[in-house]
VOLO-910760 format. One record per residue (C-alpha): residue number from 1; x, y, z. Coordinates in pm, 1 decimal. Each point is the difference from the previous one (the first is absolute). Example, Ala and Ser with C-alpha at 12.3 -4.5 7.8 and 13.67 -1.06 7.14 Angstrom:
<sites>
+-----+----------+----------+----------+
:   k :       c1 :       c2 :       c3 :
+-----+----------+----------+----------+
:   1 :   1230.0 :   -450.0 :    780.0 :
:   2 :    137.0 :    344.0 :    -66.0 :
+-----+----------+----------+----------+
</sites>
This chain:
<sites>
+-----+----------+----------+----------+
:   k :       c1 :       c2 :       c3 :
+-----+----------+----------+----------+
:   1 :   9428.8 :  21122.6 :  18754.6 :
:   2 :   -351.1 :   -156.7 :    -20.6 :
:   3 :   -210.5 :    141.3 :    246.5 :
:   4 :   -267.1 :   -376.1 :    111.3 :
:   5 :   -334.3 :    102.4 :      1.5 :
:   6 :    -40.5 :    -18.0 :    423.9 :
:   7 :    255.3 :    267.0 :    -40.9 :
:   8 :   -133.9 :    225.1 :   -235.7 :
:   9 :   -279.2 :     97.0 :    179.8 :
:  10 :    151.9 :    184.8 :    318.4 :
:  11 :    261.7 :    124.7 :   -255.0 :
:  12 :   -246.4 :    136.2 :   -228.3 :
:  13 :   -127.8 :    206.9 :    311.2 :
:  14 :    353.0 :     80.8 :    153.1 :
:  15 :    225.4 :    -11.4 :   -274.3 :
:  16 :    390.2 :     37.9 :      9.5 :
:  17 :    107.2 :    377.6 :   -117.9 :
:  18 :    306.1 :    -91.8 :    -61.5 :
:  19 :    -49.0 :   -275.7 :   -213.7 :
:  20 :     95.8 :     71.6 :   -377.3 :
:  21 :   -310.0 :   -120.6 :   -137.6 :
:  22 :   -307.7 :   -273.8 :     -7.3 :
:  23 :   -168.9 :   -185.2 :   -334.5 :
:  24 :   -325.2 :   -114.2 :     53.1 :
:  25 :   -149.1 :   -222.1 :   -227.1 :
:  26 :   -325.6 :   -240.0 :   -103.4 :
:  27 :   -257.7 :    -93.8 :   -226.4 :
:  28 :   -279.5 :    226.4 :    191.8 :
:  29 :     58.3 :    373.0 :    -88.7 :
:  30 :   -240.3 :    158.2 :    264.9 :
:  31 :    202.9 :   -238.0 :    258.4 :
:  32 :    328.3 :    154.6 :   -141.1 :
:  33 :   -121.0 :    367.2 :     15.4 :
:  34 :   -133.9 :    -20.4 :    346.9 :
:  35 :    325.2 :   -119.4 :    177.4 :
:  36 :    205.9 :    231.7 :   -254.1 :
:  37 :   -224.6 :    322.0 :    108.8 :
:  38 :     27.4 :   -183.9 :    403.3 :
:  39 :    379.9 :     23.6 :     12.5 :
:  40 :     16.0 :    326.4 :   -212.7 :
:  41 :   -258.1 :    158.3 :    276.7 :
:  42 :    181.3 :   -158.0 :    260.7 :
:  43 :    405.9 :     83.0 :   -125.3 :
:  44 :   -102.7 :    398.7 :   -111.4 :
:  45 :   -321.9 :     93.1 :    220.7 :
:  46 :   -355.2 :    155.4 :   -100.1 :
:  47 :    172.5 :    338.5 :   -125.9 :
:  48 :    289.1 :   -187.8 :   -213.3 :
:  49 :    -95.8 :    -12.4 :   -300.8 :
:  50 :   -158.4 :    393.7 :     12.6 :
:  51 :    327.8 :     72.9 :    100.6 :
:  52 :    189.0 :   -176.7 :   -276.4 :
:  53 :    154.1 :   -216.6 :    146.3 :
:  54 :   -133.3 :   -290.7 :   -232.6 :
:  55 :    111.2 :    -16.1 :   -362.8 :
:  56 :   -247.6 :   -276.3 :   -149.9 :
:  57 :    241.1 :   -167.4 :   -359.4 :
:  58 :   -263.9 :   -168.5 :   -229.3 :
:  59 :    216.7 :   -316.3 :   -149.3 :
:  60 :    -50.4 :    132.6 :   -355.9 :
:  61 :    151.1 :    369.8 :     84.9 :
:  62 :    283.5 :   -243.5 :    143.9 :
:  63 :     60.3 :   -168.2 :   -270.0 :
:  64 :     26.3 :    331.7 :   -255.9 :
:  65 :    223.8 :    154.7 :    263.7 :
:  66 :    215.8 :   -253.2 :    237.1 :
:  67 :    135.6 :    324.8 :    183.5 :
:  68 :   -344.3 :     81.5 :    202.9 :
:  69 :     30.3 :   -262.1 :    275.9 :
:  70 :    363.5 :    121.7 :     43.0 :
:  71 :   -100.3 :    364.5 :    -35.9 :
:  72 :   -316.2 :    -60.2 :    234.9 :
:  73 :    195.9 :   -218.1 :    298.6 :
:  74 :    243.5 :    280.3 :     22.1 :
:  75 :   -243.2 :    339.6 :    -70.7 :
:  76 :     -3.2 :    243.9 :    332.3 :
:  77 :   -373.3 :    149.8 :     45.7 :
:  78 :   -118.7 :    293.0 :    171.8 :
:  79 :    -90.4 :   -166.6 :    262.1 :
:  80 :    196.1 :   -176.0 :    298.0 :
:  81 :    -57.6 :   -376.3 :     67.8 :
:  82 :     -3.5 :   -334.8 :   -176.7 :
:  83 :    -19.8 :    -45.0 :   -351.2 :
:  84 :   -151.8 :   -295.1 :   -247.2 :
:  85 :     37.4 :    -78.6 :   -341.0 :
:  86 :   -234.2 :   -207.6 :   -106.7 :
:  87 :    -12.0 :   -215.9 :   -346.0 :
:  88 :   -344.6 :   -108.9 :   -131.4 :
:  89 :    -24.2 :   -323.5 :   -164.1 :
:  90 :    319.4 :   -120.3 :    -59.5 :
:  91 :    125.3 :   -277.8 :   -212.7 :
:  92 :    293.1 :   -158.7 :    -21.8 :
:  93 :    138.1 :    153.4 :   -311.3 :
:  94 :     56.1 :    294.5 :    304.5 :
:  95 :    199.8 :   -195.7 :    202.1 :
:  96 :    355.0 :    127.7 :   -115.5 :
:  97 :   -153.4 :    337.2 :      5.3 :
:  98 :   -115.1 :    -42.9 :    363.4 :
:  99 :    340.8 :   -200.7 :     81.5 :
: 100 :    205.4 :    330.0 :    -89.2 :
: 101 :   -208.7 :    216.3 :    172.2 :
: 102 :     -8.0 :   -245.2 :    338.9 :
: 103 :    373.9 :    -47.0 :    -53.2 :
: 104 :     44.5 :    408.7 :     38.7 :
: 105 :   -228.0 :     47.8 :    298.4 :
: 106 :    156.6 :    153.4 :    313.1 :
: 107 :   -152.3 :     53.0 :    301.7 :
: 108 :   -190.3 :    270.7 :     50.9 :
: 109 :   -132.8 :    -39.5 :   -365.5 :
: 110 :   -389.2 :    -88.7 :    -96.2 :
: 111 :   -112.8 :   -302.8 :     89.2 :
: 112 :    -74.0 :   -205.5 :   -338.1 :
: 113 :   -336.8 :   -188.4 :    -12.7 :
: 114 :    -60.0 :   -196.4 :   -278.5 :
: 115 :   -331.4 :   -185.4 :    -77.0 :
: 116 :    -59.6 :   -269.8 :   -291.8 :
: 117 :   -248.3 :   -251.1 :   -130.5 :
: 118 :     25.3 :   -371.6 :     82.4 :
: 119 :    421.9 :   -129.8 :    -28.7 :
: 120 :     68.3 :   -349.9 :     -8.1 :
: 121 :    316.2 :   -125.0 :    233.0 :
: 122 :    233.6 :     69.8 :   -309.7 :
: 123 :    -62.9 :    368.9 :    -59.9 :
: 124 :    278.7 :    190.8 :     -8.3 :
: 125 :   -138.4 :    310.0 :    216.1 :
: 126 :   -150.3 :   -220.9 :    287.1 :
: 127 :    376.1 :   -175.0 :     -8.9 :
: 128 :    119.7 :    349.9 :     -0.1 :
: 129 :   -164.2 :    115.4 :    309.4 :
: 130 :     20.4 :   -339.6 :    142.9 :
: 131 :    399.3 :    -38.3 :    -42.7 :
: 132 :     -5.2 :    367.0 :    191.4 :
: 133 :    155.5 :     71.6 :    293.0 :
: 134 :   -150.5 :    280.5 :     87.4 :
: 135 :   -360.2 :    -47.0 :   -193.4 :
: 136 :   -327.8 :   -225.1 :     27.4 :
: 137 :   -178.3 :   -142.4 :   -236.8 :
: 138 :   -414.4 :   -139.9 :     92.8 :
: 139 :   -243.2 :   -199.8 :   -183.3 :
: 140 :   -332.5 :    102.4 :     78.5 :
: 141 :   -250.6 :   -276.4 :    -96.9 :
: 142 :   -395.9 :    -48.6 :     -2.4 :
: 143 :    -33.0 :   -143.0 :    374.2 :
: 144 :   -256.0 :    165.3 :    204.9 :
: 145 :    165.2 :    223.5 :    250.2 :
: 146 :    159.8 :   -134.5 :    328.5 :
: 147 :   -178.7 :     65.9 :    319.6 :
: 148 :    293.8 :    220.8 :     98.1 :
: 149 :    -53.6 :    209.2 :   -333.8 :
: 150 :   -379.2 :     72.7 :     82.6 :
: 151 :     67.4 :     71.4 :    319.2 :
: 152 :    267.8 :    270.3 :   -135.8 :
: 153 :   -287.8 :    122.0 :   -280.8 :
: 154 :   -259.8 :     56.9 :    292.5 :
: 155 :    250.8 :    209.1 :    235.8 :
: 156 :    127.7 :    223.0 :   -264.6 :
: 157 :   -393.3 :     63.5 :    -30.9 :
: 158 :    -36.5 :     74.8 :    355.2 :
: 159 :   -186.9 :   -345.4 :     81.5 :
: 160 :    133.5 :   -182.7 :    297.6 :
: 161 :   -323.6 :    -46.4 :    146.0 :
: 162 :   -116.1 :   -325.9 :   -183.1 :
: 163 :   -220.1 :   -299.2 :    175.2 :
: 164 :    110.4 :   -330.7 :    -93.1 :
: 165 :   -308.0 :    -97.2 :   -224.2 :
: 166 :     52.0 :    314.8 :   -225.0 :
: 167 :    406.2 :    -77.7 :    -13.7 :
: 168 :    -96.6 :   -349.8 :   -174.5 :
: 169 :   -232.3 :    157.9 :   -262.7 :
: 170 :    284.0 :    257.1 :    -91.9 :
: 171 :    176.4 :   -313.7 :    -21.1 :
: 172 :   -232.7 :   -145.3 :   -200.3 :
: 173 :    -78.8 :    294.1 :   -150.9 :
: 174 :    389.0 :     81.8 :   -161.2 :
: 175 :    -11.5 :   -382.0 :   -134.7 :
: 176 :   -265.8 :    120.7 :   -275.6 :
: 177 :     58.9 :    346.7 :    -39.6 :
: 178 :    290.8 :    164.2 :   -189.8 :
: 179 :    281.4 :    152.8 :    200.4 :
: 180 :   -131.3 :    339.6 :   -113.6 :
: 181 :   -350.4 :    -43.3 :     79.6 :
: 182 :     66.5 :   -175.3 :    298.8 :
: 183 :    228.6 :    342.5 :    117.4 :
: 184 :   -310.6 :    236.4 :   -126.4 :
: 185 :   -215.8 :   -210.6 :    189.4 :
: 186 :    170.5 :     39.2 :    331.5 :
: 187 :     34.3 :    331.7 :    -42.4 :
: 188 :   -367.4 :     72.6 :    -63.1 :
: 189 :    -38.9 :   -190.8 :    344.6 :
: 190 :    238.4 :    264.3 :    185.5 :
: 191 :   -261.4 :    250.7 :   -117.1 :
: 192 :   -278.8 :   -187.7 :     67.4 :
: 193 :    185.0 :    -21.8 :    361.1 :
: 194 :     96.0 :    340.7 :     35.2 :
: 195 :    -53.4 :    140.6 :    354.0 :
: 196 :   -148.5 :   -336.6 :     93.1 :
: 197 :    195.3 :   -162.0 :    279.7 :
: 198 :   -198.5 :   -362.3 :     -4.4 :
: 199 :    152.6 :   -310.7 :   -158.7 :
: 200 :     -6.9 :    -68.2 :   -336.7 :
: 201 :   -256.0 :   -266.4 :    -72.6 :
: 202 :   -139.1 :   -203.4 :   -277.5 :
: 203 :   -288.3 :    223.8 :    -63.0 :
: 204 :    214.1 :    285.0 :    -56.7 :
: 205 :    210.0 :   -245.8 :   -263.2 :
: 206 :   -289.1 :    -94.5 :   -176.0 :
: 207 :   -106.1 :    411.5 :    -31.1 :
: 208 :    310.4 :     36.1 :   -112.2 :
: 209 :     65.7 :   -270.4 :   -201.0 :
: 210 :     -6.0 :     14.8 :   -415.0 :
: 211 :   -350.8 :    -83.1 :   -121.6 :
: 212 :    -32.6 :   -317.4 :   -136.1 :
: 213 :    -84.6 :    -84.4 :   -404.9 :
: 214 :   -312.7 :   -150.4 :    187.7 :
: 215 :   -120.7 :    221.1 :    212.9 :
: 216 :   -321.5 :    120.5 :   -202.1 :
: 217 :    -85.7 :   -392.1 :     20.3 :
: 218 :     76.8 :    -61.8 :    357.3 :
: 219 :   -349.3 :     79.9 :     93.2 :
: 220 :   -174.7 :   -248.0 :   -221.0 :
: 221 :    236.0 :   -278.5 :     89.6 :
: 222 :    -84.4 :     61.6 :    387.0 :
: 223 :   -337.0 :     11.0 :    -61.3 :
: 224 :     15.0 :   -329.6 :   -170.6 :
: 225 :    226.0 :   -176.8 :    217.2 :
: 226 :   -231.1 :    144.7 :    298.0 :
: 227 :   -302.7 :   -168.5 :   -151.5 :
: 228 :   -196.1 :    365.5 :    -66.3 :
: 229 :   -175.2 :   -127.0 :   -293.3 :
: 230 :   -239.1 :    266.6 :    -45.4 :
: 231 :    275.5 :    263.8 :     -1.0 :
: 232 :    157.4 :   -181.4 :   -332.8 :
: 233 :   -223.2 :    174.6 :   -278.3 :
: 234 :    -19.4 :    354.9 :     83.0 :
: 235 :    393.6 :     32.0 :     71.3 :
: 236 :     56.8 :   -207.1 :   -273.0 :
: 237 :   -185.8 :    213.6 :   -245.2 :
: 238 :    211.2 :    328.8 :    177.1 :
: 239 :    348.5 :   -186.2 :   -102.1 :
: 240 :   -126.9 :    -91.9 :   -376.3 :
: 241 :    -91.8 :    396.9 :    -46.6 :
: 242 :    344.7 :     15.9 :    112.2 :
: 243 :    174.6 :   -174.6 :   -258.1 :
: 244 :     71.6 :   -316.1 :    208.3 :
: 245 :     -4.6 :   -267.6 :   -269.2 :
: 246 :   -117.0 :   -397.4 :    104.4 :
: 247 :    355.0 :   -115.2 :    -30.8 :
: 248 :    175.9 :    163.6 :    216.2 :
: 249 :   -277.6 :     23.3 :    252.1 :
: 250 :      7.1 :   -440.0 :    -28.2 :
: 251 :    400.5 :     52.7 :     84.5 :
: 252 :    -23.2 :    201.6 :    239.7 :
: 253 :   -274.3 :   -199.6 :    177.0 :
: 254 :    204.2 :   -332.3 :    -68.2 :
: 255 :    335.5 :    171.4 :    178.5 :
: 256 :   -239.7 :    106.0 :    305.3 :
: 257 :   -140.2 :   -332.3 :     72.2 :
: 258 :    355.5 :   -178.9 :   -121.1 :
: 259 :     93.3 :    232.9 :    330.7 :
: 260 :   -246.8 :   -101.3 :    190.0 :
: 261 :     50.3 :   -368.7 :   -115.9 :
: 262 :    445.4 :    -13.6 :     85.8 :
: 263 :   -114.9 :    128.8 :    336.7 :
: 264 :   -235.2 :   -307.7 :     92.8 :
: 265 :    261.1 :   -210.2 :   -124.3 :
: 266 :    239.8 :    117.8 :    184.1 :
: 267 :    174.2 :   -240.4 :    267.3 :
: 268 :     55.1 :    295.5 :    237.0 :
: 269 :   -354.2 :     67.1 :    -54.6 :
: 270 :   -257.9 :    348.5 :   -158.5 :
: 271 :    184.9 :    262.9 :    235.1 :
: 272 :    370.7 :   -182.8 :   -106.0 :
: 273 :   -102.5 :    -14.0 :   -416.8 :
: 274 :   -199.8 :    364.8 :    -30.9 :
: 275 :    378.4 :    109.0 :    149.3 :
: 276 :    176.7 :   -171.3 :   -268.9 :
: 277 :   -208.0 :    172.8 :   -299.0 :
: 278 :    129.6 :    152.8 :   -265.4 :
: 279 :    -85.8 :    249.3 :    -96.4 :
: 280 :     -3.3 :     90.2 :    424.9 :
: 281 :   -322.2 :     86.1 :    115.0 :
: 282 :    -35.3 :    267.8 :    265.0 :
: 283 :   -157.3 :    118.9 :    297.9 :
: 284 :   -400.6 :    -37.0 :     -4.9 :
: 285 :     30.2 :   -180.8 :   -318.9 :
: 286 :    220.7 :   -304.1 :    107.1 :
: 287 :   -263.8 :    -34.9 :    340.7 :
: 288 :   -291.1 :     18.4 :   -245.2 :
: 289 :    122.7 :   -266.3 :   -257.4 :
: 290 :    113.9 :   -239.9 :    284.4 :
: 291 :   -388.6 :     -4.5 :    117.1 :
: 292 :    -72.6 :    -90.6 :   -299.8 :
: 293 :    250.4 :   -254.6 :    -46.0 :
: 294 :    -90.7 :   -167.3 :    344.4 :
: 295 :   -367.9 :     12.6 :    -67.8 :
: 296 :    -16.5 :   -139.1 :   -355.0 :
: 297 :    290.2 :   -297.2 :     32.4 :
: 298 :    269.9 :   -125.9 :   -197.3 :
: 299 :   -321.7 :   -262.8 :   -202.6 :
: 300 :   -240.8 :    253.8 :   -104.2 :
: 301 :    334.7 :    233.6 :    -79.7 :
: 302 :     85.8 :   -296.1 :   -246.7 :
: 303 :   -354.5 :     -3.4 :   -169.6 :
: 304 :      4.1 :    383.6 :    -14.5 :
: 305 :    325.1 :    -25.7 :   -214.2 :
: 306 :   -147.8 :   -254.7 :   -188.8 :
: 307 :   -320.3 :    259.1 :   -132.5 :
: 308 :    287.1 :    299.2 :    -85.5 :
: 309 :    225.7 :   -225.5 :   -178.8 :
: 310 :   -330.7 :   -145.5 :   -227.7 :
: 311 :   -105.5 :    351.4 :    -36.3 :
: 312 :    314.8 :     88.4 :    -74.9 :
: 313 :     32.9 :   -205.3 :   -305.7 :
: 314 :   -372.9 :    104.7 :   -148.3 :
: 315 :     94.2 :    310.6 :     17.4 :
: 316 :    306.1 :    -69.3 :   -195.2 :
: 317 :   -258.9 :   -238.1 :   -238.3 :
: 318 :   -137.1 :    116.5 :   -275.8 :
: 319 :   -353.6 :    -19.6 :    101.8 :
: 320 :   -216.3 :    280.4 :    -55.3 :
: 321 :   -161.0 :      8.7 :    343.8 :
: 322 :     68.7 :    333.6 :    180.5 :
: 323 :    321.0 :     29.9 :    194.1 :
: 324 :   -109.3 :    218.7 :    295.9 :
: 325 :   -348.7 :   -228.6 :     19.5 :
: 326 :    243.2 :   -324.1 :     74.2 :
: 327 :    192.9 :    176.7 :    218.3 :
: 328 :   -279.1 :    139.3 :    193.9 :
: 329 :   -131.6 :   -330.5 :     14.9 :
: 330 :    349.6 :   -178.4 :    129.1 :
: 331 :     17.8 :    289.4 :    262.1 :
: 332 :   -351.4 :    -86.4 :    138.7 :
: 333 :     43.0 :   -391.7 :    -10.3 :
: 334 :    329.0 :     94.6 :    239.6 :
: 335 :   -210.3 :    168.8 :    178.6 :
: 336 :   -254.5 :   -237.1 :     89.6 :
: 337 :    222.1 :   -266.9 :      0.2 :
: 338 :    203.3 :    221.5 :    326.9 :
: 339 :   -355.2 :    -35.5 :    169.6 :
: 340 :    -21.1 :   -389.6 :    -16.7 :
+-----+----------+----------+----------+
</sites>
């Protein structure tokens, strides 16, 4: 049977023990491996697989010896309780393999869970699991997680205490960061929260939040866009003795004001376009770059695009005047132009 994706996810969390097995599937490996080792944790408990109670079948032992899935499903452990066999990266040059083993299973037997790589409509395991009566078969694909799904990430971490603010930058938040990180990161904030009984809020998302590839420059880019000018040389002479090279410090000033420009535009207005940034910007940092969105204006935002994007391309030129000079140079001329 083929399990729809609304389904899945309270499945996944509750699933069916007396099911004969599950195939999950999709491009996205990490995606894959978290729901596998979610309905693994959730048919066999914490202690399950200590106890041996899971008997993990890579797909090329399978294919050197058919009889392990068979041998596996119907293998009586130590231990009392429920039992999984689960197949790694399957293929469908396993399917018959996987059909005679499904086709023997009696209840009371291990519960088979199968996980592959992308399979189109005509593969012959997803038909296989699909055509099932007693089987599902689930696609899991790159969509950010459901609201439902985050909300079931942050109570298995012990999180129900969440303000509304710091529920849409998780939201936010799981749209840009891999399923994996996005798991690590919660959990870091259930630490971070640990004996604390106030709401979570954005400041403790942005503590807790993955450092951004820009982070070192953040400084310099609010002390431009915050008119500082005399603060420009000496922290700009700190990030060049830090290996920050012209280039990227002209792209990363072009995606700040860019920012700072999509949120002027915007018809809802600054507050409505810093919320639809991408990447999201948190706590502190999404109040400080609307001020400076509302004081400098979507015209002078315009002209300030206009000096990265020409010192953009001399620094791509092959003139021979020094690349840090015309940057420092661009950054001040934003700087004073912010004042007018």
């Amino acid at each position: 049977m083929k399990l729809s994706a609304r389904d899945a996810t309270s499945y996944f969390g509750k699933p069916d023990p007396n099911k004969t097995g599950l195939l999950i599937y999709g491009a996205d490996a990490m995606r894959v491996a978290l729901k596998r080792q979610e309905i693994i944790a959730a048919l066999i408990g914490p202690q399950g697989e200590e106890e041996m109670r899971l008997t993990r079948i890579a797909a090329a032992d399978l294919r050197k010896d058919p009889a392990m899935l068979s041998d596996a499903i119907k293998a009586q452990g130590f231990f009392p309780g429920p039992r999984v066999a689960f197949v790694e990266e399957a293929g469908d040059g396993l399917s018959k393999t996987i059909a005679a083993a499904l086709e023997d299973w009696q209840a009371g037997d291990a519960q088979v869970i199968v996980t592959a790589g992308q399979l189109p409509a005509r593969s012959s395991l997803r038909k296989l699991f699909e055509g099932h009566t007693n089987a599902y078969a689930v696609g899991i694909y790159d969509d950010p997680p459901s609201r439902a799904e985050i909300e079931g990430i942050l109570a298995k971490a012990g999180l129900d205490n969440i303000d509304s603010q710091a529920m849409a930058d998780l939201t936010d938040l799981s749209r840009v960061l891999d399923p994996g990180d996005f798991r690590q990161t919660i959990e870091k904030l259930a630490l971070y929260k640990l004996n604390d009984t106030s709401p979570v809020n954005s400041d403790d998302i942005t503590t807790c939040a993955p450092a951004s590839t820009e982070a070192d420059m953040d400084d310099i880019l609010h002390i431009v866009a915050e008119a500082r000018t005399s603060e420009i040389g000496p922290l700009l002479l700190r990030l060049e003795a830090q290996g920050a090279q012209p280039v990227g410090l002209c792209i990363a000033a072009t995606r700040h004001f860019r920012t700072l420009h999509a949120a002027t535009s915007d018809p809802g207005g600054p507050g409505s376009g810093i919320a639809k940034a991408r990447p999201p910007v948190f706590g502190p940092r999404r109040d400080r770059m609307l001020r400076q969105a509302q004081s400098w204006g979507m015209f002078k935002l315009e002209q300030a695009l206009g000096i990265l994007t020409d010192t953009d391309l001399q620094l791509r030129s092959t003139a021979q005047a020094p690349q840090m000079a015309l940057m420092e140079r661009a950054l001040i001329r934003l700087s004073m132009l912010g004042r007018r």
